[in-house]
N, C-alpha and C positions, 0 to 999 in steps of 0.2 A: 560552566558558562555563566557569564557575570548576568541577573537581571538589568542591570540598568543599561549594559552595551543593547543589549535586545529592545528594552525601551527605544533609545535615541535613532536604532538604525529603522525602529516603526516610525516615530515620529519625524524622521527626516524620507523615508517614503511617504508617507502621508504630505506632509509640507508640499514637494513637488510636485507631489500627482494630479494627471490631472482627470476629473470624473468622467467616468464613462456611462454608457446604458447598461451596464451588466456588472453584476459583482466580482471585482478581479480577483482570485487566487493570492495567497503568500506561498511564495515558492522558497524553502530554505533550500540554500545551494553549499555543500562542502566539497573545499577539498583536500585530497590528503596527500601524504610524503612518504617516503621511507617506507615503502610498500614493493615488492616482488608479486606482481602480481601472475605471473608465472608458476607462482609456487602457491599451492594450491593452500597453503596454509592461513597464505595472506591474504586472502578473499573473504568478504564480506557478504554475507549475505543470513541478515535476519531480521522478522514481522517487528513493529513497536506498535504497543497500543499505546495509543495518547490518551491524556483524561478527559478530552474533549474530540467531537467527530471533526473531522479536517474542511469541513464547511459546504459539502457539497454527496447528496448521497453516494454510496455505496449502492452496487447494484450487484445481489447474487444470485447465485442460478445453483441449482440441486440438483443433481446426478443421483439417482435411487432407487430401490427396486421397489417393492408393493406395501412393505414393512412400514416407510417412512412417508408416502407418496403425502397422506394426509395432512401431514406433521408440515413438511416441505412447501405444501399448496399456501398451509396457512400464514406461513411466516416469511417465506425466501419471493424473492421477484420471478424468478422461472424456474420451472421443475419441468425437468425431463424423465420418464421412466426409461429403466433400463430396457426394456420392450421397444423402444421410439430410439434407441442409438441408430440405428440402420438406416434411418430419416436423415440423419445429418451427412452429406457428402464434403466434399472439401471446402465448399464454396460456405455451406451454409453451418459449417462450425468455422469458419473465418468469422462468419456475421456475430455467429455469437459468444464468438471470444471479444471481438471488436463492441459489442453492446455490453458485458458483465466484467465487474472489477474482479472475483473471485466465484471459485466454482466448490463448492459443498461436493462430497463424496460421498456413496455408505461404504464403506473399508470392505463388503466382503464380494460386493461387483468390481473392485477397484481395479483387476483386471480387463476388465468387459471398457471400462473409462476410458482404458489406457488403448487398448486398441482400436477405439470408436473416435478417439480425440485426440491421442498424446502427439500424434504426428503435426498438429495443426498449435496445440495448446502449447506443448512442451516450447518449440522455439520462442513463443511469445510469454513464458513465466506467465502461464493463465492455468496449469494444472493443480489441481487440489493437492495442496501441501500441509502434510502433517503439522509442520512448525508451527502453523497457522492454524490448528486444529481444525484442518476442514477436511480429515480424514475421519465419519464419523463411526460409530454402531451401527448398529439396523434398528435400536430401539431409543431415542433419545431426545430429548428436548433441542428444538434451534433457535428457540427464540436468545436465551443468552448468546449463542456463539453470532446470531444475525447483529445483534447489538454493537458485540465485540467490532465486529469489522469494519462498523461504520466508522471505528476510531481507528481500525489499523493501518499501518501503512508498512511497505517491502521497502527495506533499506539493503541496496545494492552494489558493489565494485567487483565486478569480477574481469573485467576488459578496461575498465577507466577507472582513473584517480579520481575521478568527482560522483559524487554523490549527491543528487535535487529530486525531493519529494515535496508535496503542496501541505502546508500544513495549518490551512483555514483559508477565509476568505474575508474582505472587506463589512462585511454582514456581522461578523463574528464580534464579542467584545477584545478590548485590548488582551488582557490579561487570559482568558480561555488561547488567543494565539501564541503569548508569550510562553502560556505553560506547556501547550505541546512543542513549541523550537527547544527549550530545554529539557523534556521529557526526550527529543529523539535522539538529541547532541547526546546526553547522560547514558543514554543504552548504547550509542555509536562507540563511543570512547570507550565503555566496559566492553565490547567487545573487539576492540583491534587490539593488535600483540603487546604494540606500547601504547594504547591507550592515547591520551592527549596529545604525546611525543609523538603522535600518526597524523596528526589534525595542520594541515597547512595555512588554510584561512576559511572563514565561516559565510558567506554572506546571505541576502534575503533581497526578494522584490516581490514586485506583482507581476503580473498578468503582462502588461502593457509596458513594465518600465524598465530602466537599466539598475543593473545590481546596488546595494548600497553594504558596503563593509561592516560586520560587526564584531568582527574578532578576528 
């Protein structure tokens, strides 16, 4: 991914835009080619941490038993004890999958998760995923991996050719957005079969605007 395409397609979103009351999002939008998505080979689906947070917090919530309860209160946005799963009916693990970007695990309730949530989590990619290291111990620091996520972002195709995740926002400096659009594109490409020969067209906006081309 050429830096300067990335420059000109910021600069020419910027140019046109027009200011609002709130800070818009960069949403990178890919799509790709020569993909079977049928075949379970040619699916996509993995975490990029970027070197910068994507402009707008992360919000997690901690699944855990009595081990980590402390650990969990201190650092994560919501901690539920495994004791308090029986509270959550359908209605209200809808709420709080709809309120949290990712959900922290202790690996050895991971069962107890799965039956209290997975019914509601799982269709929405809201369950705690190992890839993502939110499968954890019973005995562990969160504060690195809370860090971690505020920069991560779930790169997804497993039904569509396109691929858009938000990769900062108008708040942010240039160059902190520029570097996570090429941090995601550079993980995306190592990971599909042909690599860049998968890559259709790249584009980027905001919030509010229509697409602007960058490769």
């Amino acid at each position: 991914m050429d830096k300067n395409k990335v420059k000109k397609a910021l600069d020419e979103l910027n140019k046109n835009n027009k200011k609002r009351k709130f800070s818009q999002s960069y949403d990178l939008v890919i799509t790709l080619k020569s993909l079977d998505l049928k075949k379970p080979e040619h699916h996509v689906d993995t975490y990029v941490t970027m070197h910068f947070p994507r402009g707008k917090k992360t919000k997690v919530c901690a699944l855990v038993g009595h081990e980590l309860k402390e650990e969990a209160q201190k650092v994560c946005d919501t901690t539920i004890l495994v004791d308090e799963f029986g509270k959550y009916d359908k209605k209200a693990a809808k709420k709080l999958a709809s309120e949290h970007d990712y959900f922290i695990a202790q690996a050895n309730i991971m069962g107890k998760v799965a039956g209290a949530f997975g019914k509601v989590f799982g269709p929405r990619n809201k369950m705690p995923n190992p890839k993502a290291g939110c499968v954890v111990p019973p005995k562990v620091q969160l504060a690195p991996l809370y860090e971690k996520l505020q920069k991560t972002v779930r790169i997804k195709a497993k039904t569509s050719l396109m691929i858009q995740t938000v990769v900062g926002n108008e708040d942010m400096k240039e160059e902190e957005v520029i570097d996570n659009i090429i941090t995601i594109y550079n993980q995306l490409t190592h990971s599909l079969i042909n690599h860049e020969n998968n890559i259709k067209a790249v584009y980027l906006k905001l919030t509010m605007t229509k697409p602007v081309k960058v490769a």
